[in-house]
C-alpha positions as CSV (number, residue, x, y, z in Angstrom):
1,X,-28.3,-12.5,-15.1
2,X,-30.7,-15.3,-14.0
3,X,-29.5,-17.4,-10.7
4,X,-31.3,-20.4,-9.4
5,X,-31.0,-20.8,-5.7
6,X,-32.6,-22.8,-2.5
7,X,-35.9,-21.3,-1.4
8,X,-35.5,-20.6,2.0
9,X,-37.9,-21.2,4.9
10,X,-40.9,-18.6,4.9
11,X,-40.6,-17.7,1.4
12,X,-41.3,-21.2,0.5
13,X,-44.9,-21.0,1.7
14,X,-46.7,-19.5,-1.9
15,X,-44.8,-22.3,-3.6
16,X,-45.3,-24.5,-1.7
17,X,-49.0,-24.1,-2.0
18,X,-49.1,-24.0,-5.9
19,X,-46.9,-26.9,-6.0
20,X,-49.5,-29.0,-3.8
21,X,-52.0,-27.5,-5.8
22,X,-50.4,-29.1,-9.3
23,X,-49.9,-32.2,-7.4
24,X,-53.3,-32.5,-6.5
25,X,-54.6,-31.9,-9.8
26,X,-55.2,-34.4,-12.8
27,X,-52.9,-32.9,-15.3
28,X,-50.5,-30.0,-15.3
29,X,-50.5,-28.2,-18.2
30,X,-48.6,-24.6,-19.6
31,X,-52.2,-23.4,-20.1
32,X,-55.7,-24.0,-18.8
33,X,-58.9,-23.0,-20.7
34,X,-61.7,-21.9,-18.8
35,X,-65.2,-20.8,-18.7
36,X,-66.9,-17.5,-17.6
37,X,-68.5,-14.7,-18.5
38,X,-67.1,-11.1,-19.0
39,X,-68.6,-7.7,-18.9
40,X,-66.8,-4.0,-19.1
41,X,-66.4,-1.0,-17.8
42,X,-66.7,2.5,-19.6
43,X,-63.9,4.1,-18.7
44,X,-60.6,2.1,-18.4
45,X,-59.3,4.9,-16.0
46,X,-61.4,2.5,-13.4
47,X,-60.0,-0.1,-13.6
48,X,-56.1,1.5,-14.1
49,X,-56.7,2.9,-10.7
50,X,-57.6,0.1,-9.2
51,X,-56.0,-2.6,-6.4
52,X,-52.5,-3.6,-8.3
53,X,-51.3,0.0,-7.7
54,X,-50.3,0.8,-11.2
55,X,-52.4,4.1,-11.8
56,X,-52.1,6.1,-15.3
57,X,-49.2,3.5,-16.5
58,X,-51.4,0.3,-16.7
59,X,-53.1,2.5,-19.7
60,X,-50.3,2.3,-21.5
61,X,-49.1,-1.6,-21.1
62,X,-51.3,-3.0,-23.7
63,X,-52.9,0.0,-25.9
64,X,-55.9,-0.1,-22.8
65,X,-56.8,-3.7,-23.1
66,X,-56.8,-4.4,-19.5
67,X,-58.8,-6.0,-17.0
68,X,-59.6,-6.7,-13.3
69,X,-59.9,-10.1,-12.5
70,X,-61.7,-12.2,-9.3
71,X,-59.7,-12.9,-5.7
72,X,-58.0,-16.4,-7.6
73,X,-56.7,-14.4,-10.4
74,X,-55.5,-11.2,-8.5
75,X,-54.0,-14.0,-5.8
76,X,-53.5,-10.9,-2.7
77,X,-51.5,-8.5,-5.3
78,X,-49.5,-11.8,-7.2
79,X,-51.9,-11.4,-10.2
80,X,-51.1,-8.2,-11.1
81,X,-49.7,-7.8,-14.6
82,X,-50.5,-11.2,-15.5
83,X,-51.8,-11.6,-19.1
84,X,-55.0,-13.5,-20.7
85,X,-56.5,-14.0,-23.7
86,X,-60.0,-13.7,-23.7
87,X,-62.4,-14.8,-26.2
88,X,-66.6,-14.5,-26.8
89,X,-68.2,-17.9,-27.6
90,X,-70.7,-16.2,-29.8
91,X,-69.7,-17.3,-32.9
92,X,-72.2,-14.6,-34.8
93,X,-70.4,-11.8,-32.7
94,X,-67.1,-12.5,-32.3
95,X,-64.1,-13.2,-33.7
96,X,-62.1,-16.3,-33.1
97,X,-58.8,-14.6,-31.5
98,X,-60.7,-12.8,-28.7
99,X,-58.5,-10.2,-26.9
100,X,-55.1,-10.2,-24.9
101,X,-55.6,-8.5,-21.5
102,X,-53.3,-7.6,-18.4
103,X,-55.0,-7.3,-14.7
104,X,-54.8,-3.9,-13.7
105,X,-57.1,-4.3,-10.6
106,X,-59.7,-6.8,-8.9
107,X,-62.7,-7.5,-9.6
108,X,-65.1,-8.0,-6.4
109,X,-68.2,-9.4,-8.1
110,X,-69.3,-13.3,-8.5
111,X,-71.3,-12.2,-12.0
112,X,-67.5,-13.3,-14.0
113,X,-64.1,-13.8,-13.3
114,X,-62.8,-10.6,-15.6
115,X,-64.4,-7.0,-16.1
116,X,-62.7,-5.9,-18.9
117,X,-62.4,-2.4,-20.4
118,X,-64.3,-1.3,-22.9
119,X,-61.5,-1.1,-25.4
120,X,-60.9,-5.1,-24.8
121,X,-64.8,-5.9,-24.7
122,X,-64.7,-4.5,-28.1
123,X,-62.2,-6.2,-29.7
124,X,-63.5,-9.7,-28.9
125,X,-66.0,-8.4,-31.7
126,X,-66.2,-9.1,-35.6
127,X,-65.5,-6.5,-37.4
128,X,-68.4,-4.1,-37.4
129,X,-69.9,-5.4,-34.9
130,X,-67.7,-3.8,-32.0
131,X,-71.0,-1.6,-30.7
132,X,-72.8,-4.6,-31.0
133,X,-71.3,-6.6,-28.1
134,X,-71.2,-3.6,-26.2
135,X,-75.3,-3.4,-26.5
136,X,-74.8,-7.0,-25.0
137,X,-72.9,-5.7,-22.1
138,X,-72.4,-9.2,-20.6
139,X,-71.0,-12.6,-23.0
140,X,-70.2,-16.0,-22.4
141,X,-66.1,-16.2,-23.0
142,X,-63.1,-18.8,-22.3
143,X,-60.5,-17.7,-20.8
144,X,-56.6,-18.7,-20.9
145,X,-53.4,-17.4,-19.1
146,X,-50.9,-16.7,-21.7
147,X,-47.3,-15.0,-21.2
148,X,-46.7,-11.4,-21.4
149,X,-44.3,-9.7,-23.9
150,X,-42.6,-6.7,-23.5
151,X,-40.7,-5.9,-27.1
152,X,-37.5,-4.0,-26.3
153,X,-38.8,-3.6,-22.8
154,X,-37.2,-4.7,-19.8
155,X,-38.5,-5.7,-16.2
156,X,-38.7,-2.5,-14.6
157,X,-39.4,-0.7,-11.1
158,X,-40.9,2.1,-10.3
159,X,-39.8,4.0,-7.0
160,X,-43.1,5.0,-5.8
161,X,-43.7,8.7,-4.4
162,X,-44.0,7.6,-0.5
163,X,-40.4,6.7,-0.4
164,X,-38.0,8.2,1.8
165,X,-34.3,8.5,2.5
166,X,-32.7,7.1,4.3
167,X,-34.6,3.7,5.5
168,X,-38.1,3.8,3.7
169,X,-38.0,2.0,-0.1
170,X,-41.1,1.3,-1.8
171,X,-41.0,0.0,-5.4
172,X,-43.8,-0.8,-8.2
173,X,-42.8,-3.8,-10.8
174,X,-43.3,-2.8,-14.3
175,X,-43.1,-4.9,-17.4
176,X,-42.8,-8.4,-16.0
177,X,-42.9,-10.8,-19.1
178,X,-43.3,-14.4,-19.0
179,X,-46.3,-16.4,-17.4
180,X,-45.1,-16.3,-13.3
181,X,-45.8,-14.4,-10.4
182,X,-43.3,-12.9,-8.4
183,X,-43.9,-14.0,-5.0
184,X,-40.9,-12.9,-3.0
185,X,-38.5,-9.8,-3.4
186,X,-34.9,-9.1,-1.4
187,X,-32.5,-6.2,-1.6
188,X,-29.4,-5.4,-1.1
189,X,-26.3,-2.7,-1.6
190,X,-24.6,-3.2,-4.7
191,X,-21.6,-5.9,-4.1
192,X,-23.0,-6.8,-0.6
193,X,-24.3,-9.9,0.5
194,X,-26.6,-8.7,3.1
195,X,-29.8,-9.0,2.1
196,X,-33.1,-7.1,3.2
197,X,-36.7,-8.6,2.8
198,X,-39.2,-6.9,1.2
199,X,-42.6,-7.2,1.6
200,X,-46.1,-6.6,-0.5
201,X,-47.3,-3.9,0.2
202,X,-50.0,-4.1,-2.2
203,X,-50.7,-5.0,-5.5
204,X,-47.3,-4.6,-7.3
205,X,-45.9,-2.3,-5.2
206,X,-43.5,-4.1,-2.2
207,X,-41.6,-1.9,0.3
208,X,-39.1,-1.8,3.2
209,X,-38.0,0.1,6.3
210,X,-34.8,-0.9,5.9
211,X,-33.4,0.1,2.9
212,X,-29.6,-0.2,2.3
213,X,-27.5,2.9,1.7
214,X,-26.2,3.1,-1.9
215,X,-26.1,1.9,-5.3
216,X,-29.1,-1.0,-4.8
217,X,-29.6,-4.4,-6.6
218,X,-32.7,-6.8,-6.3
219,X,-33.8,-10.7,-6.2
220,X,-37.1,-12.1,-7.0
221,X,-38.9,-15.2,-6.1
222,X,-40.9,-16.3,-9.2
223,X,-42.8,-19.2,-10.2
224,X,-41.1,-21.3,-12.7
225,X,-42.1,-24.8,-14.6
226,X,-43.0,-26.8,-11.2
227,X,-40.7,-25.1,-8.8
228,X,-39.5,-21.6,-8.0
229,X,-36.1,-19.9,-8.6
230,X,-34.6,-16.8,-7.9
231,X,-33.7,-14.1,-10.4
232,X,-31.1,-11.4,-9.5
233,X,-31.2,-8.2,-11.1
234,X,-28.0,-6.1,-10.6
235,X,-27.1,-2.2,-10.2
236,X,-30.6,-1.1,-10.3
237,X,-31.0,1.7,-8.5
238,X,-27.9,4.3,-8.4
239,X,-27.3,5.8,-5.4
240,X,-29.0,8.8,-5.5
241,X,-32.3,7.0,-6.6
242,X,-35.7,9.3,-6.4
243,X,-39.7,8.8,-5.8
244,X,-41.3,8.9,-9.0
245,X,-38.5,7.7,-11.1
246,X,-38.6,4.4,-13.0
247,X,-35.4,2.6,-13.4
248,X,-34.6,-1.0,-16.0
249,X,-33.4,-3.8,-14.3
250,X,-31.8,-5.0,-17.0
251,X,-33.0,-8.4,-16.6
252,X,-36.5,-9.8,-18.1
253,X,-38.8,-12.7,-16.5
254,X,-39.3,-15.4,-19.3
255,X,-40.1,-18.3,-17.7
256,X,-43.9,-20.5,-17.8
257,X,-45.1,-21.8,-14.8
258,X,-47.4,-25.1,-15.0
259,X,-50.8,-24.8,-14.5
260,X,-52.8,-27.4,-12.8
261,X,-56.2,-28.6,-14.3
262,X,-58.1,-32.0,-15.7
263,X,-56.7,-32.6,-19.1
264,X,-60.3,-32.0,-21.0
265,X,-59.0,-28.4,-19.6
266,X,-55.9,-28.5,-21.5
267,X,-55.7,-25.8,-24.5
268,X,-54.4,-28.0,-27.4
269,X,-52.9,-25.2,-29.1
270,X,-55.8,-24.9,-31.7
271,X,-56.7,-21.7,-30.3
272,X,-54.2,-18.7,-31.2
């Protein structure tokens, strides 16, 4: 069931910063192109055990296409999950789709804005040619955000290892579709009003110290067109809940939040 509510106070802050941001921009757009360059690493094992927290799973989100991406794409744990497609500008190397890719991890270096795996790197190739591009090691590429789809797949968390009964909760999202963040996160017994904030912990993983008793449901902050809404995700967790289990929230994050950038920035839609 999706709910829109009030933002209140504190939680407001994140929006309140992409919303001036939009404002302060010349057009605002579903999707912004941009340019970069984009190298890879060897083994995508690096970058699934990177900052967003996801460890073996993120192998498995998008048959290894994934990616760590620079401080304003990871945006302090926010980023992670967030899906791009990525193509080469070498027109006598690559092919004109490019690659989809989810951030897995941050990338600290000022060389690109994405390292990519070398399964993704790859696929930006023509046909043939996949061993090519990784002689090249480094291309020129555009870049745009684009929403992520989960077939049959619900939003999802994670109850990580660390957690403990009865006060300590710490969960990992999984699976969030759509093109948002999720920026805030409450929870609460099931049929109880009370809510607890949660906080980020890191990456996708947010926690508490004060974890309800019982049968636990959940509410989520998310970006959303040009404002932010809640989405409340019910009977998630039973009551005898355990570490290393992942449970379906029953509930899936659709939405596309505006991007601000100058129109020449715009994608047109000519690019698939």
């Amino acid at each position: 069931m999706h709910s829109i509510f009030p933002i209140p106070g504190n939680k407001m802050v994140l929006l309140l910063c992409f919303l001036f941001f939009l404002a302060s921009s010349a057009t605002a757009c579903e999707r912004c192109v941009y340019q970069t360059k984009a190298v890879y690493f060897s083994k995508a094992s690096a970058l699934s055990s990177g900052a967003c927290g996801y460890g073996s799973l993120a192998i498995g989100f998008n048959g290894g296409h994934i990616a760590a991406g620079i401080p304003s794409l990871y945006k302090d744990g926010a980023g992670c999950g967030a899906c791009f497609q990525i193509r080469c500008k070498d027109n006598k190397l690559c092919n004109s789709r490019g690659t989809r890719v989810i951030v897995t991890d941050l990338n600290h270096s000022n060389q690109t804005d994405f390292v990519l795996s070398s399964r993704a790197f790859r696929a930006m190739a023509i046909q043939g040619m996949d061993q090519d591009i990784l002689k090249r090691g480094i291309v020129d590429v555009e870049y745009k955000r684009v929403p992520c789809e989960y077939k049959n797949q619900n939003l999802a968390v994670r109850v990580e290892e660390s957690s403990k009964k009865p006060n300590y909760l710490a969960i990992k999202v999984l699976y969030q579709g759509g093109q948002t963040e999720i920026v805030a996160m409450d929870v609460a017994r099931v049929g109880s009003s009370n809510w607890v904030y949660m906080s980020r912990n890191y990456g996708a993983v947010w926690d508490t110290d004060r974890a309800p008793s019982g049968p636990l449901q959940f509410r989520f902050v998310v970006t959303a067109g040009f404002d932010g809404k809640w989405i409340w995700a019910q009977n998630v967790l039973p009551e005898d809940w355990k570490p290393g289990m992942t449970y379906d929230s029953g509930v899936q994050i659709t939405d596309i939040a505006k991007e601000g950038c100058p129109e020449s920035q715009c994608d047109d839609g000519s690019w698939k």
